[in-house]
N, C-alpha and C positions, 0 to 999 in steps of 0.2 A: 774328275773323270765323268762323263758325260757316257749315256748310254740308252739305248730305243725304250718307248714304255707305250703302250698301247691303252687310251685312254678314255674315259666317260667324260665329258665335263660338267652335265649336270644329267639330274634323268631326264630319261627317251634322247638323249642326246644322241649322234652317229658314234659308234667307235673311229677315235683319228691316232695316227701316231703318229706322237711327238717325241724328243728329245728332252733329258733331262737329266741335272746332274744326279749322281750314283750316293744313297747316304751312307754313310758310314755304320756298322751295327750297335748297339747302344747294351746295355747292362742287361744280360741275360739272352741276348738277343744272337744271330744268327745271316750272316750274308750269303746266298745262295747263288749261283752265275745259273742262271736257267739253259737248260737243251731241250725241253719240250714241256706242253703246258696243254691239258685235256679240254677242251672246249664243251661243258657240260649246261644242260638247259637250266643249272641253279644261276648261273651267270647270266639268267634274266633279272632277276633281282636285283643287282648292281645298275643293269641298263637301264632297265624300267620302273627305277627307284620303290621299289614292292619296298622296303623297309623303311622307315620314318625316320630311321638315327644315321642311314650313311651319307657320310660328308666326301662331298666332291671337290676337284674331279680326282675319280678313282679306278684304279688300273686292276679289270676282274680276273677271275681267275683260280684255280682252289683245286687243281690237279698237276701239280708242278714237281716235274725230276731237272736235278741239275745236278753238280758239285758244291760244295763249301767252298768259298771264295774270303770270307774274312769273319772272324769270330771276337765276339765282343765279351767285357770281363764277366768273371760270373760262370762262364759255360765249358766245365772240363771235360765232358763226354762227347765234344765233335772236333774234328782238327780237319784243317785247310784242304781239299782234294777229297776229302769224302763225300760218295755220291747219295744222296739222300731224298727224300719225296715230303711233300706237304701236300697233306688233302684238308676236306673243309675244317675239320680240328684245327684251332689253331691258337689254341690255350682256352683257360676258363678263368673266373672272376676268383672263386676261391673262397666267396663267402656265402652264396646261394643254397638252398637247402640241397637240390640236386648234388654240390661241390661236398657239402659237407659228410654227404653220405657216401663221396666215393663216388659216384656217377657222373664222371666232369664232361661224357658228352652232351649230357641234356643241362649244361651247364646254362642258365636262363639271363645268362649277361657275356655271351661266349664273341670268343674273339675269329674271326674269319676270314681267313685267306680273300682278299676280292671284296670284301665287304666292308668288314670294320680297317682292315691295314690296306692297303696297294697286294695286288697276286700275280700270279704267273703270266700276264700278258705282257712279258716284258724280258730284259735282257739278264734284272737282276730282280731280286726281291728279299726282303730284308722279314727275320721272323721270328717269333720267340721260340728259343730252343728246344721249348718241350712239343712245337709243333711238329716236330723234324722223325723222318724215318729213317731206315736204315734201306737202301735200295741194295738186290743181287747185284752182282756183275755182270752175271747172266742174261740177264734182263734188259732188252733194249728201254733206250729213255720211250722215246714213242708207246712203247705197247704198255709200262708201268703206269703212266699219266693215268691214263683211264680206269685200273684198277685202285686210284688213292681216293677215287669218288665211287661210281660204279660197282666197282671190284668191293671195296670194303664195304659198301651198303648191301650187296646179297649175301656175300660169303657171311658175315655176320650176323644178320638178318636168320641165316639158317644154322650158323654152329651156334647161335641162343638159343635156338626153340625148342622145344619138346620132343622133335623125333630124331631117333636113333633108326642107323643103321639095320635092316634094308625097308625101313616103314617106306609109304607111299608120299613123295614128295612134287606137286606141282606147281610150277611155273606160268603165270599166269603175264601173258605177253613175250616178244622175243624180239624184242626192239635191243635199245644199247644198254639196260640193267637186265632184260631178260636175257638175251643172249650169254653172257655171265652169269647167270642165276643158273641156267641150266645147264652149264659146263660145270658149276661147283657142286650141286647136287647129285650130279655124276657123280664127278671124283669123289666124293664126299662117301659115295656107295649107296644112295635109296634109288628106290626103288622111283624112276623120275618120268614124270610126263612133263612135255610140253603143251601150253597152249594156243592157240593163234588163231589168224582169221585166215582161211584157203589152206585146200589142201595141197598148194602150190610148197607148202613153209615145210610139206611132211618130210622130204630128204633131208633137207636143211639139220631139221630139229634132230633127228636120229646122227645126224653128223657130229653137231654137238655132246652128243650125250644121251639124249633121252631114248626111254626104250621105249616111250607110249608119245603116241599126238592125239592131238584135239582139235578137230577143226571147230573153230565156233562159230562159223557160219553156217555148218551144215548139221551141227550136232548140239544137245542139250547137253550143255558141260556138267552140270550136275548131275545129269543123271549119267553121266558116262565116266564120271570119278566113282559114284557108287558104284558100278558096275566090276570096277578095280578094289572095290571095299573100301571106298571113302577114302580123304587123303587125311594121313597125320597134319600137314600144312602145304596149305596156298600161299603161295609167296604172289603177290601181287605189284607188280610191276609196270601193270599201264597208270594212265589217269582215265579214265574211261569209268564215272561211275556204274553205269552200267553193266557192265563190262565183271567188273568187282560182285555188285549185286545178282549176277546171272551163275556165279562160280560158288558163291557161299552155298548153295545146296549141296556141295561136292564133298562136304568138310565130313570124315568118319568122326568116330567118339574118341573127344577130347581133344579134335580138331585145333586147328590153329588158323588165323586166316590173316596173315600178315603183309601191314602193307609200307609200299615202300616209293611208290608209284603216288603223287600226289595231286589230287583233284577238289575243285573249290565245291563241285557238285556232293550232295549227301549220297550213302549208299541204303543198302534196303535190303533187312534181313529178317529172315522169316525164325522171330524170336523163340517158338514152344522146341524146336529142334534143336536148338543154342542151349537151352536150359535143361532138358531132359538129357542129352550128351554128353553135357561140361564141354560146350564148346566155345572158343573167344577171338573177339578181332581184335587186336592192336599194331600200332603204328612201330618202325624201327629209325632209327636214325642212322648214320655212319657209322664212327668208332673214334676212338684216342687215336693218337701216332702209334702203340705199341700195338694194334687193332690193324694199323695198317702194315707194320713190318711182317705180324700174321699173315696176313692178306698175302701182301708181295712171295712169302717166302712157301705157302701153299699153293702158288700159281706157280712159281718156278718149279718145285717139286713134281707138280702133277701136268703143268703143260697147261693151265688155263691162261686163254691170253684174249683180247679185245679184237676185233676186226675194226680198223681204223683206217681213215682217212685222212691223209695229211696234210697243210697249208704253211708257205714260212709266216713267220712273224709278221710281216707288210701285208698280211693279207688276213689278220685276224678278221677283217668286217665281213670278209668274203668267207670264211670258216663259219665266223658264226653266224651270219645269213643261213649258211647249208647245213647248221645245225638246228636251228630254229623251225627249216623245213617240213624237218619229219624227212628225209631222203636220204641222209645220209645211213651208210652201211658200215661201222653202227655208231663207232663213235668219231667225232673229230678233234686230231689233237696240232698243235702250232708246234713247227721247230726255230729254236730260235738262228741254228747252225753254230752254236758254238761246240 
């Protein structure tokens, strides 16, 4: 059986699709028929060969809902017709210190939807079964795609950190992780601001969820989170060092300033503040597969869902061109139509 795959052939190469036979799943392993597949800006890494170890050519991809389609020995907990999601989790090494402590996302030898295997740009995709989530029914494929990346890096991002219930939580950007970021910290119940640039984004933000904005073009975000009594945590969501650096005054005591939003640029924090407060930056990753059936299964509950843009399969180059933009509203996901 032969079937479409959307492909790299080396880095910076064009995405082209080709055809190719369908592999069979192998010992522990997992065959998925893809229906949609989130176009996320980590699928530059794959294009633009950003990691030294992936071997081409390679089909990206690391936001994928489809069905079970064939199941390899080894694996009793998925049967044929289950619909299921893979996000960038997509197993871990097992022997790493991270692994060994139980932390298999920060697993330091980790296996990747789109990176280390063949991902969701394609018609099928084959995966180790502990990558696998459990998708609602409820839940269309298109709008799930984008919370198994997105979705699981703020929702988790925020049920880890330190504040509870109705502390002060904000949102720092309202792109395709913020726009989700501020919908979960809604529903979640704190107390939520958004932030952004123009005070064009202010309906928007209130739309989503939040009950405070920020314009940051016209306001000192810092000083306008203290004004609200400082935040429990900044979820930080642009790449925009600056940006980050301009919001860390905003942080109350015992603050939290996490980020999630990834920039090559350093940031710049006004340390006696940090220390006299007990206040700290650090970075979040995604989550497991059971991180992500969380994910899915508090979005259905509460209604958070993605604003997406959608392209078939034949036109991945053309998706993720209007992903790479910056234009698109907010995220962009590929159907395959099956």
């Amino acid at each position: 059986m032969r079937a479409r795959y959307v492909q790299v052939e080396k880095a910076r190469a064009p995405l082209e699709l080709v055809t190719r036979e369908v592999p069979e799943p192998g010992l522990g392993e997992v065959r998925v028929r893809v229906e949609a597949c989130g176009v996320c800006h980590s699928d530059s890494v794959t294009v633009e060969g950003l990691f030294p170890f992936i071997r081409y050519p390679r089909v990206p991809g690391h936001e994928v809902v489809g069905k079970v389609d064939s199941v390899g020995e080894g694996v009793p907990q998925w049967k044929a017709g289950q619909r299921v999601g893979i996000g960038w989790y997509g197993g871990n090494c097992r022997r790493c210190e991270p692994c060994r402590r139980g932390d298999l996302v920060a697993c330091q030898n980790p296996f990747i939807p789109g990176v280390t295997f063949d991902g969701g740009y394609a018609d099928y995709v084959v995966a180790p079964a502990e990558a696998l989530a459990a998708v609602p029914d409820s839940l269309k494929s298109v709008d799930a795609a984008p919370l198994l990346c997105a979705g699981i890096t703020t929702f988790n991002a925020l049920r880890n950190s330190g504040a509870k219930p109705p502390d002060t939580v904000a949102i720092l950007g309202m792109g395709g992780l913020g726009h989700l970021g501020v919908q979960f910290a809604a529903k979640m119940g704190f107390n939520t601001v958004a932030i952004a640039r123009g005070a064009d984004k202010e309906k928007f933000a209130h739309e989503l969820g939040a009950r405070h904005y920020i314009d940051s073009t016209s306001s000192d975000v810092a000083a306008a989170l203290q004004k609200l009594g400082g935040a429990k945590v900044i979820l930080a969501t642009v790449t925009d060092a600056d940006a980050m650096s301009a919001a860390l005054g905003g942080l109350g005591y015992a603050g939290e300033f996490v980020i999630v939003g990834v920039t090559a640029k350093p940031i710049q924090a006004a340390v006696t503040g940090m220390v006299l407060q007990r206040q700290s930056i650090h970075g979040w990753p995604s989550g497991t597969s059971i991180d992500s059936e969380d994910t899915l299964k508090f979005s259905e509950m509460t209604g958070v869902l993605p604003l997406i843009e959608t392209y078939p399969l034949a036109r991945a180059a053309d998706a993720y061109d209007r992903m790479m933009s910056g234009k698109a509203r907010f995220r962009v996901v590929l159907e395959t139509g099956a």
